[in-house]
Backbone bond lengths (Angstrom), bond angles and torsions (degrees), N, CA, C in turn:
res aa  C-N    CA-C-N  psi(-1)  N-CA   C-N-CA  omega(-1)  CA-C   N-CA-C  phi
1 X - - - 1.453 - - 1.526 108.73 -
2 X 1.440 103.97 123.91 2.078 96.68 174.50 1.528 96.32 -89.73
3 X 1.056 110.45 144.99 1.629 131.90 150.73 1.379 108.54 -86.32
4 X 1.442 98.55 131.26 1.946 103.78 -177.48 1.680 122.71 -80.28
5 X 1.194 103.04 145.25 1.826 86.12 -157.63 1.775 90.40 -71.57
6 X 1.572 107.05 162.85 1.141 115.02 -156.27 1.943 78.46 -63.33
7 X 1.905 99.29 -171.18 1.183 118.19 174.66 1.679 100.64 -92.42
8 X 1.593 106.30 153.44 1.769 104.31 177.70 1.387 103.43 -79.13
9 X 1.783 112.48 164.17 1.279 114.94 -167.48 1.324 115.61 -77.97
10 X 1.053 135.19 167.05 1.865 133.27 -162.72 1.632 90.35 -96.13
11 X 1.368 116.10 144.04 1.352 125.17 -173.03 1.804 82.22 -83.36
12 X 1.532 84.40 -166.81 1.700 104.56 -168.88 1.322 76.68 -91.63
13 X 1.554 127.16 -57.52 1.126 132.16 -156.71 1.217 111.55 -44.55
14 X 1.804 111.16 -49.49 1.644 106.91 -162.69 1.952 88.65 -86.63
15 X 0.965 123.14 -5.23 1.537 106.06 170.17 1.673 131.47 -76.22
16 X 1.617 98.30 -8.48 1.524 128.52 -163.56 1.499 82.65 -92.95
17 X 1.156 137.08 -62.80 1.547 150.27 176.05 1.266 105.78 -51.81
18 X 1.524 123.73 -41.13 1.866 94.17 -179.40 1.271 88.54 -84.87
19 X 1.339 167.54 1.04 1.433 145.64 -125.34 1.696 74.17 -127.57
20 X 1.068 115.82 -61.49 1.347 104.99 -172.53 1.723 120.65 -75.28
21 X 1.207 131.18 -14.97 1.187 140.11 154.77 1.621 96.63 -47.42
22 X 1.200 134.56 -103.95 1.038 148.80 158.10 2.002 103.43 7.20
23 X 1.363 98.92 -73.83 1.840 95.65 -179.29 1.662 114.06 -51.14
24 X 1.781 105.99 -26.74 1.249 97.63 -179.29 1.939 109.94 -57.12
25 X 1.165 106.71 -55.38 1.271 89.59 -170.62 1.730 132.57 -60.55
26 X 1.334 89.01 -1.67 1.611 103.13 178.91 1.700 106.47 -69.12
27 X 1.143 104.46 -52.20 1.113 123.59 -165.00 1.419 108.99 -77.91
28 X 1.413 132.23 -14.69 1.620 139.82 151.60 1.458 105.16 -56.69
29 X 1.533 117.32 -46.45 1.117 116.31 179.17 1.709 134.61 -73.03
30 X 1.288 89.22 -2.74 1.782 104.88 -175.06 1.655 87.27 -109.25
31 X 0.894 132.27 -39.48 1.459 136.34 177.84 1.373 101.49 102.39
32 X 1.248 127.89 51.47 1.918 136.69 177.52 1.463 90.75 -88.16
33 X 1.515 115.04 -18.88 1.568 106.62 -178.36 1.563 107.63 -158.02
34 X 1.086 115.60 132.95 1.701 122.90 169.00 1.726 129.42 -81.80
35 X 1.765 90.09 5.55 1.592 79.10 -174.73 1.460 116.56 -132.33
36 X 1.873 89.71 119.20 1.847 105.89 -167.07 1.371 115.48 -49.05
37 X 1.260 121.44 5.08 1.705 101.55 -175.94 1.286 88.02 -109.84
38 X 1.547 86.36 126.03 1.413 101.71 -174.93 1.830 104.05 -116.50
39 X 1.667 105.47 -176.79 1.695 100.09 -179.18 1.359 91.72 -75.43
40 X 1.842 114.98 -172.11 1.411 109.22 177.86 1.107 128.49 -123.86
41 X 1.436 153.70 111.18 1.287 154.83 -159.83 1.628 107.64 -57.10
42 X 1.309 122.99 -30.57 1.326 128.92 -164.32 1.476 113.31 -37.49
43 X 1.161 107.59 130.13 1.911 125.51 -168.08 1.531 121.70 64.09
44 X 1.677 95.85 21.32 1.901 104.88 -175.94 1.511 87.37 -99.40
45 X 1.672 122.62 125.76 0.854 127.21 151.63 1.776 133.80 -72.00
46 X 1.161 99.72 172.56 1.952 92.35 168.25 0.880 117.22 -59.41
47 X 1.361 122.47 -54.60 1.136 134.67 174.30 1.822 121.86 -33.04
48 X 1.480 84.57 -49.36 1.786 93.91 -163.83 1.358 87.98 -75.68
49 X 1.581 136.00 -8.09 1.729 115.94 -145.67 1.604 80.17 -97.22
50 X 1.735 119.65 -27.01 1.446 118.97 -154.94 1.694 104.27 -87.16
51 X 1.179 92.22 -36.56 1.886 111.69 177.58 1.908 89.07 -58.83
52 X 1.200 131.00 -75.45 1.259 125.33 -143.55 1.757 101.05 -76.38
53 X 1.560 125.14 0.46 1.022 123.00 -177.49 1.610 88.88 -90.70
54 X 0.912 112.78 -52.76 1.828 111.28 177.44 1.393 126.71 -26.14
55 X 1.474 85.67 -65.70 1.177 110.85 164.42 1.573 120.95 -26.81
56 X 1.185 95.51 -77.96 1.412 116.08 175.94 1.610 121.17 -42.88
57 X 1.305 107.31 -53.76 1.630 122.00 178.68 1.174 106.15 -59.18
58 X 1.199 129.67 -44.61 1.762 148.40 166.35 1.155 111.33 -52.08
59 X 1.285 142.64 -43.17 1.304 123.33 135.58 1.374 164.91 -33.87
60 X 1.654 83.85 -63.42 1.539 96.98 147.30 1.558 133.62 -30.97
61 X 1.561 75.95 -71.83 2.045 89.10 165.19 1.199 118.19 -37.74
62 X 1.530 123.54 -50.29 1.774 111.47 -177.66 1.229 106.36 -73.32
63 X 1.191 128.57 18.42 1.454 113.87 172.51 1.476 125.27 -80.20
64 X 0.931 149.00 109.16 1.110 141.76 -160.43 1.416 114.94 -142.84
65 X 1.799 100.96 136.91 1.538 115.71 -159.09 1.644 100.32 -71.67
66 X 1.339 118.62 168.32 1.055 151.21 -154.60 1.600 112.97 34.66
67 X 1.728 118.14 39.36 1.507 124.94 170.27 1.427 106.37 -94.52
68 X 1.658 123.62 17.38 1.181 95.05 -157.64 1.826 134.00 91.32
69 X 1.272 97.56 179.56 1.651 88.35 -179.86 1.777 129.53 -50.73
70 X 1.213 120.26 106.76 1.564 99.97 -172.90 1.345 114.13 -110.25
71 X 1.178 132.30 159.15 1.419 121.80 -162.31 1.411 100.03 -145.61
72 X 1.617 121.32 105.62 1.694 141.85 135.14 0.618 145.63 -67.07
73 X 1.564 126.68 136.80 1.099 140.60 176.46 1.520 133.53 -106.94
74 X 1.579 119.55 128.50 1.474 113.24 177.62 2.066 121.03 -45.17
75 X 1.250 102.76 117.56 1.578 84.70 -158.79 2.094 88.31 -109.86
76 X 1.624 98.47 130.07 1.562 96.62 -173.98 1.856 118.16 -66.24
77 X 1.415 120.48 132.44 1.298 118.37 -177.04 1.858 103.52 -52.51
78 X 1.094 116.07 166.43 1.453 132.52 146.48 1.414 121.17 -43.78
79 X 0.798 136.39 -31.61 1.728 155.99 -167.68 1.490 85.79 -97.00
80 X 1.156 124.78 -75.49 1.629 130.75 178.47 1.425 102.91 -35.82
81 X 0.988 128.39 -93.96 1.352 132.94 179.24 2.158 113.72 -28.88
82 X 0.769 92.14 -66.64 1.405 104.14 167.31 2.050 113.79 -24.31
83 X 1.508 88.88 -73.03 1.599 99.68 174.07 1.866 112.56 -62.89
84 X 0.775 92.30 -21.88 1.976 98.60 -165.54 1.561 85.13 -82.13
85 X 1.539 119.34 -58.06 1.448 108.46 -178.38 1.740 111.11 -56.26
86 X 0.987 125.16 -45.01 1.479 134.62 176.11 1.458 106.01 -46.52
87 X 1.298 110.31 -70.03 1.571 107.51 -179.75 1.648 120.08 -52.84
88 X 1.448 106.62 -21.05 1.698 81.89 -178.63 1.294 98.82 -102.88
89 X 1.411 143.09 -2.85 1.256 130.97 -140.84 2.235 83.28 -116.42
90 X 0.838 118.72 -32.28 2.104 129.01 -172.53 1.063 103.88 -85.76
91 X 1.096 163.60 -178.32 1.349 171.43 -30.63 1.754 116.54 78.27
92 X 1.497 115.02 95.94 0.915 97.66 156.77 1.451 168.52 -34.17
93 X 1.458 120.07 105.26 1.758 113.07 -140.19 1.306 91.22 175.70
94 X 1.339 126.72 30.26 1.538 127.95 154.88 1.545 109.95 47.27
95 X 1.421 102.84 4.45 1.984 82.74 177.46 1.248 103.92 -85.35
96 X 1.567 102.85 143.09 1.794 99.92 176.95 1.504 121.95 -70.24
97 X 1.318 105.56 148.82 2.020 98.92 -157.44 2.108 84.99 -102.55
98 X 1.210 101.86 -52.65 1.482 96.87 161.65 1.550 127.34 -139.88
99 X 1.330 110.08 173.46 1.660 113.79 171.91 1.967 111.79 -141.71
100 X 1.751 68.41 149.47 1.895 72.64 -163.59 1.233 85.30 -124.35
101 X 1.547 113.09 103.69 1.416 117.58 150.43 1.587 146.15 -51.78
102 X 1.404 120.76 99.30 1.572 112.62 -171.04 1.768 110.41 -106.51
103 X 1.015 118.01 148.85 1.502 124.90 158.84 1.512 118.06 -81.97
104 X 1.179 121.61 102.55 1.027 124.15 165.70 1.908 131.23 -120.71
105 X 1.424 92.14 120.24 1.874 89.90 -167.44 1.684 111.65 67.41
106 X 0.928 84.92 35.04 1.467 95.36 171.08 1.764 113.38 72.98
107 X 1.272 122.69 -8.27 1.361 137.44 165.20 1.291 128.63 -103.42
108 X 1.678 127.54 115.05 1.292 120.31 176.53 1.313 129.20 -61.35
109 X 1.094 101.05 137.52 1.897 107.87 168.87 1.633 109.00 -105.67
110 X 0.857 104.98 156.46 2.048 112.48 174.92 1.237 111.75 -118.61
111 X 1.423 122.61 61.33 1.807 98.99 172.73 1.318 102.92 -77.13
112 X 1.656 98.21 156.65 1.054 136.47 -154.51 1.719 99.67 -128.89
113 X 1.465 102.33 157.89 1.319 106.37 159.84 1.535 110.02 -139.14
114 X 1.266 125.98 133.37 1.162 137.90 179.19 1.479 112.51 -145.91
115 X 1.441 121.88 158.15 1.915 129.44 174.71 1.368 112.44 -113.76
116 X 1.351 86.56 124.68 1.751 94.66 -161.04 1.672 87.96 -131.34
117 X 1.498 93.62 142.17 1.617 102.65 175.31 1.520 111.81 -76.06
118 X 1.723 107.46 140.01 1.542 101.54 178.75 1.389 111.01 -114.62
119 X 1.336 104.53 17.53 1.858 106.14 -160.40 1.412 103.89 -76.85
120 X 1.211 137.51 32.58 1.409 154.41 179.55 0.871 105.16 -120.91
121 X 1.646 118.97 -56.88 1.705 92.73 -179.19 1.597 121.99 -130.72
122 X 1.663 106.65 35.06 1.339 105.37 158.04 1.209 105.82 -127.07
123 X 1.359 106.92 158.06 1.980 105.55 -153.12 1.819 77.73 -110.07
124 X 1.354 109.03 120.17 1.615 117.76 143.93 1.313 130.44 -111.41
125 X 1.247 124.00 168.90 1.412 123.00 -172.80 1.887 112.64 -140.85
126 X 0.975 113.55 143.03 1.212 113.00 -171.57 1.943 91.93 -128.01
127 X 1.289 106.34 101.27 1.563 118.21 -175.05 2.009 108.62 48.31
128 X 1.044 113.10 25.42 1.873 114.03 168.33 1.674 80.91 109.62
129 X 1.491 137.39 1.29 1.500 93.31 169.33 1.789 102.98 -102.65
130 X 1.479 110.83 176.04 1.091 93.54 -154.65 1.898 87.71 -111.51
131 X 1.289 126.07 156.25 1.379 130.13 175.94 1.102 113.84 -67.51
C-alpha cells in the first residue's frame, strides 16, 4: 500500500489569495461591488479556507505599532467562510440544508440555512451587462 506524500504547506502568499477570494464575495453581498465574476475557490478546501484565515490573523497579530510600515489584511470570519463554502459546494433550490433551533423570550425561532437564487432581485453587472 503507498501512503500519499502529505500535501505542501500553503504559503502566506497563497493564504492572502484565498482570504481575499473568499472577502470578495462578502463584499458582493454588502454591495462594495456589483460584479459577479468573481476569483475562483475551485479545489480550496475548508480546511485550506480556515488554515489560510489563520494564517492571515497570525500575521496581523505580529504587527506591531511603532515597527514602522505594517501591512493588514481583511481576514474572513468563521461564519464567512462557512457560508462561502456552503454557497459553492449546494445548489441553489431553497431547500433548507440545516436548522438551528434557539429559544428566545421564551419562544422558539428556527433559523435555517438554505441557497436560494437572487438573480431576480439583485441587479449585478459584469462591465454594464447585467447578470
Amino acid at each position: 500500500m503507498t501512503v500519499p506524500a502529505p500535501a505542501p504547506a500553503m504559503t502566506f502568499e497563497q493564504a492572502v489569495g484565498i482570504c481575499k477570494r473568499i472577502n470578495a464575495r462578502a463584499f458582493l453581498a454588502m454591495g462594495v461591488t456589483d460584479n459577479p465574476v468573481l476569483p475562483s475557490l475551485a479545489g480550496v478546501s475548508l480546511r485550506d479556507m480556515l488554515t489560510a484565515a489563520e494564517m492571515v490573523a497570525q500575521h496581523n497579530a505580529s504587527q506591531r505599532r511603532g515597527t514602522g510600515g505594517r501591512e493588514f489584511y481583511v481576514v474572513p470570519a468563521d461564519r464567512l467562510i462557512a457560508a462561502v463554502f456552503v454557497g459553492i459546494h449546494y445548489e441553489a433550490d431553497e431547500t433548507v440544508i440545516a436548522i438551528e433551533p434557539q429559544q428566545r423570550l421564551g419562544e422558539w425561532v428556527l433559523n435555517s440555512v438554505a441557497v436560494v437564487d437572487l438573480s431576480k432581485q439583485v441587479e449585478l453587472h459584469d462591465k454594464g451587462v447585467a447578470a
